[in-house]
N, C-alpha and C positions, 0 to 999 in steps of 0.2 A: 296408268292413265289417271291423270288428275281429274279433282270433284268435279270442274265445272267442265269440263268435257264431258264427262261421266252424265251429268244433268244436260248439257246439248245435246247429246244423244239418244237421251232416253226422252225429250220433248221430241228430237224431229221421228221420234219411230211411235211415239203417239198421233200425232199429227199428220204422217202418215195415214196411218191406220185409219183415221176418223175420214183421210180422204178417200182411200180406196175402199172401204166398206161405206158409207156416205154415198159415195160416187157409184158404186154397184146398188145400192139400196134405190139409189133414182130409178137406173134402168130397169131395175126388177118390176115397181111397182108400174114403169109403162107399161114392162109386158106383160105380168102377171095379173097387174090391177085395171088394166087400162085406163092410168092415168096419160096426160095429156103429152105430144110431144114435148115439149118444154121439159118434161124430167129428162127424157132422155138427154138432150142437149146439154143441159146442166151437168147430169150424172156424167158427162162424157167430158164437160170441161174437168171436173174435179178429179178424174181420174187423170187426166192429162199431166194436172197438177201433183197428184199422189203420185206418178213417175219422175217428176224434180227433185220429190223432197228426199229421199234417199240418197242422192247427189250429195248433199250435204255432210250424211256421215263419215267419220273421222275414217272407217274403215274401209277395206278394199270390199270390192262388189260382192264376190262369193260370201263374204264372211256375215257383211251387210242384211242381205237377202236373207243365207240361212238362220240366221238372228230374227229376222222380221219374222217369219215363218213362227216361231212361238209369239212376239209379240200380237200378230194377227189374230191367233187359237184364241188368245186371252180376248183381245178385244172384240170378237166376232160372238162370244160367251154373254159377253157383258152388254152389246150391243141389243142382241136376240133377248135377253130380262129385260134393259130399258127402256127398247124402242117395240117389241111384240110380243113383251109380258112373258116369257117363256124362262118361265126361273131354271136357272142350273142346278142340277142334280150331285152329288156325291164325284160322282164319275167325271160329270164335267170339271166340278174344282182342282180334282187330282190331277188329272190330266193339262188344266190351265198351270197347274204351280210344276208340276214336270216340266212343261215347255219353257216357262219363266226361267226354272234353273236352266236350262238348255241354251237361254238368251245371253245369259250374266257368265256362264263359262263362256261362248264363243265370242263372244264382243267385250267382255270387263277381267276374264281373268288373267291376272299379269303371266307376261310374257319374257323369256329370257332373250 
């Protein structure tokens, strides 16, 4: 797989991520916080959204998805310190860089 694939791919599986945790993060704080309808509708288009952008990967669906699945861990880690202060522990980082290596075999490592 060349670089700039390599780099398409790794932005729409960020961008992803920012919409499906984003777009969950609305609907949470309706139900959990009782903020106003409005997040929810929003939360609901961005997820709609977050179902697109994976379309776009160079990969087939299964491979796609089980690749997101650690991209997600990480971002859901990183999400939870910057957005509810909730620093990651020991446990979380190893665990974030397991799944990373788990992304870069199923989606990047070359193929015969």
């Amino acid at each position: 797989m060349e670089t700039l694939t390599i780099a398409k791919s790794i932005f729409y599986f960020l961008i992803a991520g920012l919409f499906e945790i984003g777009g969950g993060y609305l609907i949470w704080l309706w139900i959990r916080e009782g903020k106003p309808l409005s997040y929810a509708i929003i939360g609901a288009i961005v997820l709609i959204a977050y179902g697109i952008i994976p379309t776009l990967q160079p990969a087939n669906f299964g491979r796609v998805y089980a690749a997101y699945g650690g991209v997600f861990i990480v971002l859901s880690i990183i999400w939870g310190w910057g957005i509810d202060g909730i620093k990651p522990d020991k446990f979380d980082l190893i665990g974030g860089f397991i799944a990373l290596i788990g992304v870069t075999v199923i989606m990047y490592w070359p193929r015969s």
